[in-house]
C-alpha positions as CSV (number, residue, x, y, z in Angstrom):
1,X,-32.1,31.4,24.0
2,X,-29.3,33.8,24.2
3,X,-27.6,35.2,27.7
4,X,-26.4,38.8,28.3
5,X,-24.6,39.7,31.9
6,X,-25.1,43.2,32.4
7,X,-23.2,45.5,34.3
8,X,-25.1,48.2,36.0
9,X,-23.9,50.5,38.6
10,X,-20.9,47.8,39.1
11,X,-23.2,44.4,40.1
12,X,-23.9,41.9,37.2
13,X,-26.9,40.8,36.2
14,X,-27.5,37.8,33.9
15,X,-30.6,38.1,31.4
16,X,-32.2,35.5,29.4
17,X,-33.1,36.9,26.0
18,X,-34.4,35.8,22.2
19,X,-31.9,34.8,20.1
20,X,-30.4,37.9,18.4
21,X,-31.5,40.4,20.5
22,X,-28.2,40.5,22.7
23,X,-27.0,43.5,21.6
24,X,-30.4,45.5,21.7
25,X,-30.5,44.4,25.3
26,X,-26.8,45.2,26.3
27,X,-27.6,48.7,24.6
28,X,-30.7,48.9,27.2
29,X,-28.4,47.6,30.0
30,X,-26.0,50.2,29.4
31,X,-29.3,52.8,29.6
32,X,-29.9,51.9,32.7
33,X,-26.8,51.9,34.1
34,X,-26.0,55.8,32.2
35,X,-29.2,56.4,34.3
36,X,-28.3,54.8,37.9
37,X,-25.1,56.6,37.4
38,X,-26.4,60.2,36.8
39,X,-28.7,59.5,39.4
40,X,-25.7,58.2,42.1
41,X,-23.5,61.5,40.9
42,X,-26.4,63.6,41.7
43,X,-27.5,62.3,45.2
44,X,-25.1,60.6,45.9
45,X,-25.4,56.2,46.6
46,X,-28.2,55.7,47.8
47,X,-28.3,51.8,47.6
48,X,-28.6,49.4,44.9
49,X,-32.4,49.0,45.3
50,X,-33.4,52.5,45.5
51,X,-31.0,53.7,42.4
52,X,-32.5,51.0,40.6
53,X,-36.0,52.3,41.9
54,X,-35.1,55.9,40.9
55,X,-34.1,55.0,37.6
56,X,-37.0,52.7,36.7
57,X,-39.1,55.3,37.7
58,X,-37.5,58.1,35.5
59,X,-37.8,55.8,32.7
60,X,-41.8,54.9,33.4
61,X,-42.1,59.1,33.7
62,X,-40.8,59.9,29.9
63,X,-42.8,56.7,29.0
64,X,-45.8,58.1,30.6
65,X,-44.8,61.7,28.6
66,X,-44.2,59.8,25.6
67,X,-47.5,58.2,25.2
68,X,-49.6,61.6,26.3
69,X,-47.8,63.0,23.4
70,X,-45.5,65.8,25.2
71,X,-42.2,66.2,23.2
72,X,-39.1,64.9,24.8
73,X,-37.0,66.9,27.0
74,X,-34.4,69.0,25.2
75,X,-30.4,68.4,25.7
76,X,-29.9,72.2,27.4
77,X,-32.5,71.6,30.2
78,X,-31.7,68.0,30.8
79,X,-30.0,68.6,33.9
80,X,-32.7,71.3,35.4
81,X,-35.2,68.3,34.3
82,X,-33.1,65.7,35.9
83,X,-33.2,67.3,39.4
84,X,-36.7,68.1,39.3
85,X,-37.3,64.8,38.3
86,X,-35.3,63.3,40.8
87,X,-36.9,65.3,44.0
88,X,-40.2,64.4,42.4
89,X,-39.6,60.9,42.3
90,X,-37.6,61.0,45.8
91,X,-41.1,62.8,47.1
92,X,-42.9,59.8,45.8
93,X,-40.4,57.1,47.3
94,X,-41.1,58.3,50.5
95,X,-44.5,58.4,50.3
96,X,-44.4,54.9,49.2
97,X,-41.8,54.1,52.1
98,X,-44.1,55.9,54.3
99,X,-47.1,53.5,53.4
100,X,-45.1,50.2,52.9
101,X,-43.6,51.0,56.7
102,X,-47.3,51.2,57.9
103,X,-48.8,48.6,56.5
């Protein structure tokens, strides 16, 4: 079993992976932590958990696009795409804030 410490948005993380796959998942650590990044120069820090949040839940949107079939956002919109996604997703943080806080 391999190990991998990851470095996203300055914390490490230590993963247990397969043999071999290190690299493929240091290349998705360093995803995630391109994403948590553009996310915290955008709206600034927000927290650990709720970058993390943001960015798991941008990533579960294009996976959601990608398997209905819409075509992947192009390079010259990615930034008007970025902030809608982002108050989108801040939209539905609250509202899950909202319900966690009542229940």
């Amino acid at each position: 079993m391999g190990q991998v410490t990851l470095k996203i948005n300055g914390f490490p993380y230590v993963l247990g992976c397969p043999d071999g796959q290190e690299a493929h998942l240091e290349a998705l650590g360093a995803e995630l932590d391109a994403r948590v990044s553009s996310i915290r120069a955008q709206v600034g820090n927000l927290g650990e958990a709720r970058l993390l949040a943001m960015a798991g839940i941008m990533l579960a949107d294009e996976l959601a696009d990608a398997r209905a079939g819409q075509a992947p956002v192009q390079a010259a919109s990615a930034e008007v795409d970025a902030a809608e996604r982002l108050a989108r997703l801040a939209r539905r943080l609250d509202g899950v804030a909202s319900r966690l806080a009542r229940a």
